[in-house]
C-alpha positions as CSV (number, residue, x, y, z in Angstrom):
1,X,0.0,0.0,0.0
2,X,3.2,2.1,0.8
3,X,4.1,1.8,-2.6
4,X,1.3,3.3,-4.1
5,X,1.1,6.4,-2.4
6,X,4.8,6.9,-3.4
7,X,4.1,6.0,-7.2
8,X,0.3,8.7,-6.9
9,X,2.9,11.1,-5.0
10,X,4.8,10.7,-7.8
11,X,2.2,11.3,-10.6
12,X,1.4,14.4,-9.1
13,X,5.1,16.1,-9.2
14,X,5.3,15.0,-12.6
15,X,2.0,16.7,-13.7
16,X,3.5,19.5,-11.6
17,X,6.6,19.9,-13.4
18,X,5.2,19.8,-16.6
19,X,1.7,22.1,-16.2
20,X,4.4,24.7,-14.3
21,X,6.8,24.7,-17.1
22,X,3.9,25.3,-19.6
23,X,2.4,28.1,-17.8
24,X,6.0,29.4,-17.1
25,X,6.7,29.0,-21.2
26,X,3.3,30.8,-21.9
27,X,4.0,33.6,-19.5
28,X,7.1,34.5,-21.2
29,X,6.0,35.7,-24.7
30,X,3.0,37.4,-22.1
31,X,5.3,39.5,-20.9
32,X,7.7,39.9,-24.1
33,X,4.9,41.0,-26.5
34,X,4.6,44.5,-24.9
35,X,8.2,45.5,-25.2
36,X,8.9,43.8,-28.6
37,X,5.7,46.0,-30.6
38,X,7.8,48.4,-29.7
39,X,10.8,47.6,-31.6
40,X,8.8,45.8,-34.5
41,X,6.5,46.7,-36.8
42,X,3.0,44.7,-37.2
43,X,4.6,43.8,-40.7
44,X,7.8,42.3,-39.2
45,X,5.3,40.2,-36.9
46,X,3.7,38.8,-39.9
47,X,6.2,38.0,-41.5
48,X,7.8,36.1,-38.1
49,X,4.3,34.2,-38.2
50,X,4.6,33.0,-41.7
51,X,7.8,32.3,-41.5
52,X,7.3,30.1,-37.8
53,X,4.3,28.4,-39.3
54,X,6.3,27.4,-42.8
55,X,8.9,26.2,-40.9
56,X,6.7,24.3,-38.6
57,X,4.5,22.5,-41.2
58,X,8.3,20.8,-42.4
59,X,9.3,20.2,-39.2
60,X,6.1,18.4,-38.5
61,X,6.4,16.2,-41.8
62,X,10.2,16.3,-41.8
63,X,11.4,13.3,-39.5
64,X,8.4,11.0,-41.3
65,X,6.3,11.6,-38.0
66,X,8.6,8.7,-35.9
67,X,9.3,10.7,-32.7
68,X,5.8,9.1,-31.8
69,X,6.6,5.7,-31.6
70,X,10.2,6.4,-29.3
71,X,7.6,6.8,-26.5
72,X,5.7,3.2,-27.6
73,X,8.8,1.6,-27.6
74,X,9.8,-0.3,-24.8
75,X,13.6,-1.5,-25.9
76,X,16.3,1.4,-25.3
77,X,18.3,0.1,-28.6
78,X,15.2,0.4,-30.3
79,X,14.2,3.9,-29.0
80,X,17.8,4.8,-30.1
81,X,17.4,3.8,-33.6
82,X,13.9,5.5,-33.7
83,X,15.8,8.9,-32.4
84,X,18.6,8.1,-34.8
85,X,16.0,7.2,-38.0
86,X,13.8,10.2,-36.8
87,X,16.8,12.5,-36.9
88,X,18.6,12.0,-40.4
89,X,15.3,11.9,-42.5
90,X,14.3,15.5,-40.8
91,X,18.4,16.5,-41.9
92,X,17.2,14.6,-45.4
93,X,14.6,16.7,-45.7
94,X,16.2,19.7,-45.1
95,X,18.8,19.0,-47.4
96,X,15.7,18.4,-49.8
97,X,14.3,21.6,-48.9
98,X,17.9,23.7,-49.7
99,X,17.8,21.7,-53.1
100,X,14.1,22.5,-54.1
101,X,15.3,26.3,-52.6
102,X,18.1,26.5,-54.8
103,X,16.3,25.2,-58.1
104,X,12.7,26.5,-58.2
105,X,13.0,29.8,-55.4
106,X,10.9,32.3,-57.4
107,X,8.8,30.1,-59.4
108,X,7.3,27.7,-56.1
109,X,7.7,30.6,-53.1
110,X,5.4,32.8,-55.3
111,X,3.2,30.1,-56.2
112,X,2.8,29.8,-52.2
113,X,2.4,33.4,-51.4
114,X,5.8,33.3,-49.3
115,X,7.5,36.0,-51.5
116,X,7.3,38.0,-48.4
117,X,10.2,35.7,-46.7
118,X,12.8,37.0,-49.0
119,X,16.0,36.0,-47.8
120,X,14.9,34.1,-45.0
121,X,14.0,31.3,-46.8
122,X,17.5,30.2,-46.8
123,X,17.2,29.6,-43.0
124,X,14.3,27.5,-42.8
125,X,16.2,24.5,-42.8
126,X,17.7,25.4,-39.7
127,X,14.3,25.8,-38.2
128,X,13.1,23.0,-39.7
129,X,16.4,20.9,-37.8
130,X,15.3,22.7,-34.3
131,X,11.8,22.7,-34.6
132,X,12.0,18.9,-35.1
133,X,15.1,18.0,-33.1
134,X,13.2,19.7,-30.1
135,X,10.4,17.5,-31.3
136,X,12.5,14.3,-31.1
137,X,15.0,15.3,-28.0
138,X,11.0,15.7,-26.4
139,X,9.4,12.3,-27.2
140,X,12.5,10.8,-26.1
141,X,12.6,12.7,-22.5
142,X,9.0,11.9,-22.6
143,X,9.7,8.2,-22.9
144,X,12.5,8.2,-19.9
145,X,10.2,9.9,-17.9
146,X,12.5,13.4,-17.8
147,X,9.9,15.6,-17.1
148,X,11.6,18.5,-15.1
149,X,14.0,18.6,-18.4
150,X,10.9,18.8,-20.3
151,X,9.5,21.5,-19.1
152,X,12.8,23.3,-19.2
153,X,12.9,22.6,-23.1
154,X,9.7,24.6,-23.2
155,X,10.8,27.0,-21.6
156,X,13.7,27.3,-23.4
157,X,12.0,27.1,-26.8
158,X,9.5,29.6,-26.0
159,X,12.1,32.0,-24.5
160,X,14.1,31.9,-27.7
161,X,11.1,32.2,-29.9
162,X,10.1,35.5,-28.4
């Protein structure tokens, strides 16, 4: 009976950890907002959001959606080669992505209404690498139940978002 109080006590610094460093990473770009609108125009933001969300939709696709299955799996070696599989089809795609950039810029970024990106579509790929390694590094924490280091990556990713 012992032991399940410590495994409920458990649960509940867990949840903890994580719903605090949510609301700590949501409080951040709270209190940011004010004093960046003063630096940047409503255009600049727009074009930070289209670029983010771009960037975002390839991260998503980029590592073939396999970070889910590091959590399902119970072998470590196995979880490793899912990080490791996970990791160099996102660094694939991004090399894709530079390839496609470098061969049909004007004709496919206009074609997408992301003319407004300009130069910055040269560092997507990067974004596309962090967005999804921060993905990955996250299912894997997730799976080796490293949820203070969780919600420190949050944290961290929404502090240098902002």
């Amino acid at each position: 009976m012992k032991m399940g109080k410590i495994k409920f006590s458990t649960f509940y610094k867990d949840v903890f950890k994580l719903a605090g460093g949510t609301a700590l990473a949501q409080l951040i770009p709270f209190i940011a907002i004010p004093i960046l609108t003063r630096f940047y125009s409503e255009e600049d933001f727009g074009i930070l959001t289209l670029y983010i969300s771009f960037s975002l939709l390839l991260a998503k696709i980029g590592s073939g959606k396999f970070e889910f299955a590091i959590v399902l799996e119970e072998d470590e070696k196995e979880k490793i080669n899912l990080v490791a599989l996970a990791s160099g089809l996102l660094i694939g795609f991004s090399i894709l992505y530079c390839i496609i950039v470098f061969f049909f810029k004007d004709s496919l970024f206009i074609s997408l209404g992301l003319e407004s990106l300009g130069n910055f579509i040269y560092l997507i790929p990067v974004t596309i690498i962090s967005f999804g390694g921060f993905e990955i590094c996250n299912y894997w924490l997730n799976s080796n139940k490293k949820y203070g280091s969780m919600a420190i990556g949050k944290v961290l990713q929404n502090a240098s978002s902002e």
